[in-house]
C-alpha positions in Angstrom: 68.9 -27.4 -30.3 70.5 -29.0 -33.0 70.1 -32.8 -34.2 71.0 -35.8 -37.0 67.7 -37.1 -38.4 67.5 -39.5 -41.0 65.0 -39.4 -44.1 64.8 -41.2 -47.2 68.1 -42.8 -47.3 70.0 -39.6 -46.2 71.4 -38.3 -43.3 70.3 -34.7 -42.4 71.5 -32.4 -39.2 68.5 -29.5 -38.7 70.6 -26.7 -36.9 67.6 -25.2 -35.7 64.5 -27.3 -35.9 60.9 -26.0 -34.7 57.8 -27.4 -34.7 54.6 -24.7 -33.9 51.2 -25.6 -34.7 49.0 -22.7 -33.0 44.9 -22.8 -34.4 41.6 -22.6 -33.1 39.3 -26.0 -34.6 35.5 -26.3 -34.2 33.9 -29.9 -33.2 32.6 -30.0 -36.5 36.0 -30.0 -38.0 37.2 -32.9 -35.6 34.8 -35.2 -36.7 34.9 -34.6 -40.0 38.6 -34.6 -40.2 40.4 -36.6 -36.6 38.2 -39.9 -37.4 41.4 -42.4 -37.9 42.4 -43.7 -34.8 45.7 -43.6 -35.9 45.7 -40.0 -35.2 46.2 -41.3 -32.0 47.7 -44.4 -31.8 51.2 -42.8 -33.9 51.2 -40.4 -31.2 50.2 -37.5 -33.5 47.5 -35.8 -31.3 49.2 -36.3 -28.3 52.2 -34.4 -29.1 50.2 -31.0 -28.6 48.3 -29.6 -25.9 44.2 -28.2 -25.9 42.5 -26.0 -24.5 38.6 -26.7 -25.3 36.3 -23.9 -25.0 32.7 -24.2 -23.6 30.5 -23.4 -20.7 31.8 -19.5 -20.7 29.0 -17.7 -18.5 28.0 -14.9 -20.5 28.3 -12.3 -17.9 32.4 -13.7 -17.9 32.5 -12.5 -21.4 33.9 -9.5 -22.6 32.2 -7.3 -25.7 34.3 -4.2 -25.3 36.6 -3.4 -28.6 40.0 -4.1 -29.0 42.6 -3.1 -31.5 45.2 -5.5 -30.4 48.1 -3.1 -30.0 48.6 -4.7 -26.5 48.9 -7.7 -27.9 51.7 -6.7 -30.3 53.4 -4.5 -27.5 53.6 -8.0 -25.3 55.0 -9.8 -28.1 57.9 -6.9 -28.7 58.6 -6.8 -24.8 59.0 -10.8 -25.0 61.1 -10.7 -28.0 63.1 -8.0 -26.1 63.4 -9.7 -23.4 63.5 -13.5 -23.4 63.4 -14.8 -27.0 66.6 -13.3 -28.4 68.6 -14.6 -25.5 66.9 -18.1 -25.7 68.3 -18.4 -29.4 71.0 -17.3 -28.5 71.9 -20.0 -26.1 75.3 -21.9 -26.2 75.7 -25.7 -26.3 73.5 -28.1 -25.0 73.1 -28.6 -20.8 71.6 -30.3 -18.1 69.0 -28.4 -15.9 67.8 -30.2 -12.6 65.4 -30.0 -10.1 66.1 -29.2 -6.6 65.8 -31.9 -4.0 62.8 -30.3 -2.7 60.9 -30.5 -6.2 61.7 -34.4 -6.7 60.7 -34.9 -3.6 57.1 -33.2 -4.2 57.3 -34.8 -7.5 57.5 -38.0 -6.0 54.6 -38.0 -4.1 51.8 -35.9 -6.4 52.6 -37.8 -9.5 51.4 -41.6 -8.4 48.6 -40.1 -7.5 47.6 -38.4 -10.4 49.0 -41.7 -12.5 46.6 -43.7 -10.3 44.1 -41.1 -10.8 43.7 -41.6 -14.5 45.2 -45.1 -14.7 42.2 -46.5 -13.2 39.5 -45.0 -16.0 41.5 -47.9 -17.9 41.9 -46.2 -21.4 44.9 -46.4 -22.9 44.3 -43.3 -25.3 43.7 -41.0 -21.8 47.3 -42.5 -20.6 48.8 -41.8 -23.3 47.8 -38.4 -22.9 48.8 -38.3 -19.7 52.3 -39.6 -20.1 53.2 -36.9 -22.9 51.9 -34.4 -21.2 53.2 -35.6 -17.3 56.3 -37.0 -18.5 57.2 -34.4 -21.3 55.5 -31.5 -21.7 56.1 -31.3 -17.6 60.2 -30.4 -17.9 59.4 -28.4 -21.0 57.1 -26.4 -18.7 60.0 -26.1 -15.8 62.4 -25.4 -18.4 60.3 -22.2 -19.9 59.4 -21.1 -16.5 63.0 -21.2 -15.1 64.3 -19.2 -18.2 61.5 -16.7 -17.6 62.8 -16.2 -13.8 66.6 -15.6 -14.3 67.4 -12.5 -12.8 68.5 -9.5 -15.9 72.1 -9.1 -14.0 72.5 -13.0 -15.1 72.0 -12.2 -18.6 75.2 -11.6 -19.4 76.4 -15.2 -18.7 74.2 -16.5 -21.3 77.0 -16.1 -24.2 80.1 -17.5 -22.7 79.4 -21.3 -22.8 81.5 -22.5 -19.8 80.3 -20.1 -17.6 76.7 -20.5 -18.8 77.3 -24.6 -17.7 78.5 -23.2 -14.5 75.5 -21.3 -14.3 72.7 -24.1 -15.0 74.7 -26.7 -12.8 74.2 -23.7 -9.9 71.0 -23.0 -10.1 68.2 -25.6 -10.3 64.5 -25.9 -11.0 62.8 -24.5 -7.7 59.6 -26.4 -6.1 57.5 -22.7 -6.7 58.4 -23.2 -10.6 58.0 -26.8 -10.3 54.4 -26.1 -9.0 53.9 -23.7 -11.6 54.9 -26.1 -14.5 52.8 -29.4 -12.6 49.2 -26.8 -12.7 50.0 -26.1 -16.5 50.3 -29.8 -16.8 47.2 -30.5 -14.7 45.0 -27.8 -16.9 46.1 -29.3 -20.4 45.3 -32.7 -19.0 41.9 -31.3 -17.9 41.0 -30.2 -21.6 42.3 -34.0 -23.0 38.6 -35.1 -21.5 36.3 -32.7 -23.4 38.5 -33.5 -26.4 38.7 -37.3 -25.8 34.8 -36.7 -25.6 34.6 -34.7 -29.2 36.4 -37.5 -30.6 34.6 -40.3 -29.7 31.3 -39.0 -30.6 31.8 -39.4 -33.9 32.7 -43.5 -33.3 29.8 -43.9 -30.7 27.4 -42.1 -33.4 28.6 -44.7 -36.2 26.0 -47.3 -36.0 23.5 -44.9 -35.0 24.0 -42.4 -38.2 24.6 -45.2 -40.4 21.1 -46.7 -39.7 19.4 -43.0 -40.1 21.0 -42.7 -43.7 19.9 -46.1 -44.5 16.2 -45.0 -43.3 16.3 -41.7 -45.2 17.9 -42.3 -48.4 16.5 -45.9 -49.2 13.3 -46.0 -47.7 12.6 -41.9 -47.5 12.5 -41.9 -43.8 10.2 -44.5 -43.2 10.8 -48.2 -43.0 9.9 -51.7 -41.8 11.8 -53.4 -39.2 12.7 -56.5 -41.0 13.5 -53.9 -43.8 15.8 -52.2 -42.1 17.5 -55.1 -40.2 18.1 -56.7 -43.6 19.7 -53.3 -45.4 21.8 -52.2 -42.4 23.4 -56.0 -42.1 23.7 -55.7 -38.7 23.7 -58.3 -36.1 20.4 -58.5 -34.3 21.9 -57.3 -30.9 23.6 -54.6 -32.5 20.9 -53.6 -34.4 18.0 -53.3 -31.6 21.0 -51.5 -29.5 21.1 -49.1 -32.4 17.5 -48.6 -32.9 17.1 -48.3 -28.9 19.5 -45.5 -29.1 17.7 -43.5 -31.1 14.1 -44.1 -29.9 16.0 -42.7 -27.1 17.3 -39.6 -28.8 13.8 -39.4 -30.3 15.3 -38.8 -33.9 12.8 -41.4 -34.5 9.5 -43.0 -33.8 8.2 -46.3 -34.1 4.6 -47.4 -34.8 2.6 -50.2 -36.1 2.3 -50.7 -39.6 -1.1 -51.9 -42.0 -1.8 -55.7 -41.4 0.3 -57.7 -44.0 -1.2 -61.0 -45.5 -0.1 -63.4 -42.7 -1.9 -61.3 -40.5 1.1 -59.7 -38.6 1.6 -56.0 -37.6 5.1 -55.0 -39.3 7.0 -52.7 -36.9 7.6 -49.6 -38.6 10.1 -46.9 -38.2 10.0 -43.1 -39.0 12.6 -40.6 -39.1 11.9 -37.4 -36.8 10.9 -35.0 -39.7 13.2 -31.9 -38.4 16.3 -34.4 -39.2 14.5 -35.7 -42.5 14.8 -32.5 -43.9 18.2 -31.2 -42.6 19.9 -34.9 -43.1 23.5 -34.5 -45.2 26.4 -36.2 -46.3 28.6 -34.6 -44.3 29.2 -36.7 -41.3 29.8 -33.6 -39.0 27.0 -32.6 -39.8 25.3 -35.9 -39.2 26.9 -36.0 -35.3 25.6 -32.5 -35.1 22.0 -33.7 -36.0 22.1 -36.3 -32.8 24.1 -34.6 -30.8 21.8 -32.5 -28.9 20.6 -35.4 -26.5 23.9 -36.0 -26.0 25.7 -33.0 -24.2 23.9 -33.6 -20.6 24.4 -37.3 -20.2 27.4 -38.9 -22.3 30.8 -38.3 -20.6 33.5 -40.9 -22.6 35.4 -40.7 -19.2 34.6 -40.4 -15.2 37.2 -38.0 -14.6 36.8 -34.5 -13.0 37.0 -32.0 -16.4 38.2 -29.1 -13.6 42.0 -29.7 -12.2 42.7 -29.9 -9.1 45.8 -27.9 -7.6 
C-alpha cells in the first residue's frame, strides 16, 4: 500500500514499501546487543513479534532428515495462490468486522487489558497494545484473504467491484478467533523475552562487583576493599553481595587479625567463575545465570495462553 513519507528535508511516496525482519537470536546475543532501553521505549522491539524457544521435551523432538523440498513446494503453492493476487490488489479499502466479532471483541479484550494491566509495567503494555491493537487486524486481515473462496478471485482486479466485494463481506467471529489466539501466543512469548532482557539489568550490580573482585583484587578481597572500589551505596552494596552469596559465585570467610585486632570480612570468587570470567557481558550473565532459571520470573503472568 502506497504512502508520502518525509526524510531529510524531502518529500518521498514509497509505491510499495515492506518491512520483513525474519531471524533466529540466541540469549547471548540479546544481552550483549538489546541492552539500551531505548530499544524499547522508541517502540523498536515492539514492532515485531517472538516466538522464544525452550522447555521442548526431547521425546517432542524430531531427528529424522529433511531436504526441505516441502518447504520450497509450500512456498510455490503460496505464491501461486495468494501472494500474486495480494500484490496485485487495487486501491486502498475498508475491511470490517461482523457485528458478531465486535461483540466478542468487546468482551475478551478488557479482560485480557486488565489481565496484563495489573503486573503494572509499562514495557509489558506496550507490548500488549502493538500486538492487541495492531498486529490483531493485521492478523484478521491475512486470515480473511486466505479464506476467499477461488470463484471470487476474479473480482480482485476490477477496483469497484473489488470495493463492492470487501464492503460485502466482513471479518467472521471464526477468523476473528483465529487472529485473537495468534495474538494471545505472540503475547505469551513477550514474557520469556521481557525475562531475557532484563537479566542483563538485574545482573548489573551483581557482575560489576565480580569484575571488580577478579581483576583488581584476583578473586579475593576485603569488604571494606570492595565497598570502597565498587562505590556503591552501603545498601546497595550488601544487596549485591547478598545476591551472590546466594548464587554461591562466591564465599565469604574471615580474614587474618589486622592490627586493631578486627577480623576483616573477606570475599572469594567461586574458582569455576575465576577461571571462565570475560569481558563479554553475555558471557558474564551466562556465568550467574544458572541459579537463576528456576526462581526469577520479571513478570507474574501465565507464559502459556489461554484460548
Amino acid at each position: 500500500m502506497p504512502f508520502s513519507a518525509f526524510l531529510c528535508g524531502e518529500s518521498l511516496f514509497l509505491c510499495f514499501p515492506a518491512l520483513s525482519i525474519a531471524a533466529a537470536s540466541t540469549e547471548g546475543w540479546l544481552y550483549k546487543n538489546v541492552i539500551d532501553a531505548s530499544d524499547q521505549m522508541s517502540g523498536f522491539m515492539q514492532r515485531m513479534i517472538y516466538y522464544v524457544v525452550k522447555h521442548i521435551p526431547f521425546e517432542e523432538i524430531s531427528l529424522e532428515h529433511r531436504d526441505g523440498n516441502n518447504l520450497a513446494e509450500l512456498l510455490r503453492s503460496w505464491e501461486s495462490g495468494h501472494f500474486r493476487y495480494w500484490r496485485g490488489l487495487p486501491g486502498q479499502h475498508y475491511l470490517t468486522l461482523e457485528d458478531a466479532a465486535v461483540a466478542w471483541k468487546n468482551e475478551v479484550y478488557k479482560a485480557q487489558y486488565l489481565r496484563y494491566f495489573k503486573v503494572g509495567n509499562d514495557n509489558v503494555m506496550s507490548y500488549f497494545t502493538r500486538i492487541f491493537d495492531n498486529y490483531l487486524y493485521k492478523f484478521c486481515m491475512l486470515i480473511w484473504l486466505t479464506d476467499i473462496d477461488p470463484y471470487d478471485i476474479q473480482f480482485m482486479y476490477d477496483p469497484m467491484v473489488w470495493k463492492d466485494y470487501v464492503i460485502g463481506i466482513p471479518v467472521t467471529l471464526q477468523q476473528f478467533k483465529q487472529a485473537w489466539y495468534l495474538c494471545q501466543f505472540y503475547m505469551a512469548n513477550v514474557i520469556p523475552l521481557l525475562d531475557i532482557i532484563d537479566e542483563r539489568d538485574k545482573l548489573y550490580n551483581e557482575r560489576r562487583l565480580l569484575d571488580i573482585l577478579v581483576r583488581r583484587f584476583k578473586g579475593y578481597g576485603s569488604h571494606t576493599s570492595l565497598l570502597n572500589a565498587s562505590h556503591m551505596k552501603k545498601r546497595e552494596f550488601h544487596d549485591t553481595v547478598d545476591s551472590l552469596l546466594e548464587r554461591e559465585a562466591m564465599s565469604c570467610e574471615s580474614g587474618p587479625m589486622a592490627e586493631n585486632r578486627k577480623v576483616p570480612k573477606m570475599y572469594r570468587v567461586h574458582s569455576d567463575i575465576l577461571k571462565s570470567w570475560s569481558d563479554d557481558p553475555a558471557d558474564q550473565v551466562c556465568v550467574l545465570r544458572p541459579q537463576m532459571d528456576g526462581s526469577v520470573k520479571s513478570q507474574s503472568i501465565d507464559e502459556d495462553p489461554v484460548f
